[in-house]
C-alpha positions as a Markdown table, in Angstrom:
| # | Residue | x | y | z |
|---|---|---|---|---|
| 1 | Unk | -36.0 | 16.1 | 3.4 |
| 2 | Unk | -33.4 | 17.9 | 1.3 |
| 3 | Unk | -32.2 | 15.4 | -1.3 |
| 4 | Unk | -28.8 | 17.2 | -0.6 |
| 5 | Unk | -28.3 | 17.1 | 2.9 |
| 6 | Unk | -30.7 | 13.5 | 4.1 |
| 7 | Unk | -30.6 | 15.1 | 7.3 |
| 8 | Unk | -27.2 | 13.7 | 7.9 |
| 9 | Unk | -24.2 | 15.5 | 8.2 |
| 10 | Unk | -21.9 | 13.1 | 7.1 |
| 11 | Unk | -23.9 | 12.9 | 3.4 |
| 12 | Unk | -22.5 | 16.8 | 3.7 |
| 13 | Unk | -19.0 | 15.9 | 3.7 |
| 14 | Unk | -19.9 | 13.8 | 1.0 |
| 15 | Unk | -21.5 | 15.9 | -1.1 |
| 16 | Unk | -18.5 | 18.6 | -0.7 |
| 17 | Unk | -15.9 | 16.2 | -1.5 |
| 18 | Unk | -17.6 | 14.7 | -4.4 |
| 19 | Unk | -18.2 | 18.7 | -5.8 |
| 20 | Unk | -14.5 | 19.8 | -4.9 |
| 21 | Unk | -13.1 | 16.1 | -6.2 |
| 22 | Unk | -14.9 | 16.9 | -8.9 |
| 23 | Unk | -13.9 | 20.3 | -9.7 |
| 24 | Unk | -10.5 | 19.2 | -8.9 |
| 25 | Unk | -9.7 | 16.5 | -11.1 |
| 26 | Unk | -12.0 | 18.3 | -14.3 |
| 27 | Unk | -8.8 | 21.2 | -13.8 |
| 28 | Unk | -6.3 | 18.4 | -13.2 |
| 29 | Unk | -7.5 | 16.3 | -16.2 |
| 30 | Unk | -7.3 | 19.6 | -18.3 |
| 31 | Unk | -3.4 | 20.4 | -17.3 |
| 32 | Unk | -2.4 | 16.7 | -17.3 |
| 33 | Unk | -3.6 | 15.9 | -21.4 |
| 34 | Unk | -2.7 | 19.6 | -22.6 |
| 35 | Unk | 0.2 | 18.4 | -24.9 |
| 36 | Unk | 0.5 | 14.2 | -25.5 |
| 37 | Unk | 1.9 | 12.1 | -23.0 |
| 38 | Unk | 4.5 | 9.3 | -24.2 |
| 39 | Unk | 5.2 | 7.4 | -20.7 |
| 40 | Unk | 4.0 | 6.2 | -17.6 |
| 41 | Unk | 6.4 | 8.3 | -15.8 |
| 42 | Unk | 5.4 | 11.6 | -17.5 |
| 43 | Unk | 2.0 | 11.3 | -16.6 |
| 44 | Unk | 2.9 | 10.8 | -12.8 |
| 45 | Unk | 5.1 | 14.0 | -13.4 |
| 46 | Unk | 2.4 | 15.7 | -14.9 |
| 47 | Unk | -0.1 | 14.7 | -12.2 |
| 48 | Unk | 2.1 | 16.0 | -9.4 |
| 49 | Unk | 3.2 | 18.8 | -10.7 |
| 50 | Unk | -0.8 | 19.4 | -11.3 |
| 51 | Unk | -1.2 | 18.8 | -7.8 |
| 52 | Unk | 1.2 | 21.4 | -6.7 |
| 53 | Unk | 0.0 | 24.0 | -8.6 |
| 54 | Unk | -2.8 | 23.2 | -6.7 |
| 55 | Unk | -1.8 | 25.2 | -3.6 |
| 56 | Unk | 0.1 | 27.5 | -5.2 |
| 57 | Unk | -2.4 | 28.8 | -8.2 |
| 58 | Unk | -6.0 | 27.6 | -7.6 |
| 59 | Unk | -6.7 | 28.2 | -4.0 |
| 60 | Unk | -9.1 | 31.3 | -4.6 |
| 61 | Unk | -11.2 | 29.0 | -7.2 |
| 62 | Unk | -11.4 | 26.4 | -4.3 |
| 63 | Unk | -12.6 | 28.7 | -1.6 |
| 64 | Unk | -15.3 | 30.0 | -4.4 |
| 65 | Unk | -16.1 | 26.8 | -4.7 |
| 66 | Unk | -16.2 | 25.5 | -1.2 |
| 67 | Unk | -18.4 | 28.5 | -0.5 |
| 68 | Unk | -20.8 | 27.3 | -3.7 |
| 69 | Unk | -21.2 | 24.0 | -1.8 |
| 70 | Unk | -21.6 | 25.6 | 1.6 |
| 71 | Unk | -24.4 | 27.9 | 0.3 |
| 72 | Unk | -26.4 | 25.0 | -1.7 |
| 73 | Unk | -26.5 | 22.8 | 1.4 |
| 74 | Unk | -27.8 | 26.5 | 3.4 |
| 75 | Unk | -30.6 | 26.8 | 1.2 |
| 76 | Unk | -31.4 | 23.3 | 1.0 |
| 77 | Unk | -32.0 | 23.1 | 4.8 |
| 78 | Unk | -33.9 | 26.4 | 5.5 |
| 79 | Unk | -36.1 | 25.2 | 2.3 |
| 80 | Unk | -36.6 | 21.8 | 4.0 |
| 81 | Unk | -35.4 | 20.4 | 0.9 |
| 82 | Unk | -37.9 | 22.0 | -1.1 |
| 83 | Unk | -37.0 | 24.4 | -4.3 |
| 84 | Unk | -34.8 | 26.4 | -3.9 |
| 85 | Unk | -32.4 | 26.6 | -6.9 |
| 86 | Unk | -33.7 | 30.3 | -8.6 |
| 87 | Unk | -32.7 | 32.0 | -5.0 |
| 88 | Unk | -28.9 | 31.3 | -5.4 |
């Protein structure tokens, strides 16, 4: 059984989320600390504003990375969750 997918579709959506969330806030995390926060309120500025750029500036590196995901699970399956890492 692929140790990605369980056979389960819902450990999919998981996995996706986890992989996007974590691609997401790595990039957030990085614009948020670039220069030193001093209040409570500029890090929930800085956070939104994060976010927005979001739609406006990142959505090819989310496709790309949507598709990553989407591939990974592909192999997995046809491999029966065997080894398939060196054909990506």
């Amino acid at each position: 059984m692929c140790p990605i997918f369980n056979g389960y579709e819902n450990t999919v959506v998981r996995i996706w989320s986890y992989r996007l969330d974590f691609f997401l806030w790595g990039w957030m995390k990085r614009e948020v600390y670039k220069e030193k926060l001093n209040t409570k309120e500029e890090l929930v500025a800085r956070i939104m504003n994060s976010a927005a750029l979001i739609k406006q500036e990142r959505q090819d590196d989310l496709r790309r990375a949507e598709r990553t995901v989407a591939k990974r699970v592909e192999k997995c399956i046809e491999f029966d969750g065997g080894i398939f890492e060196h054909l990506l």
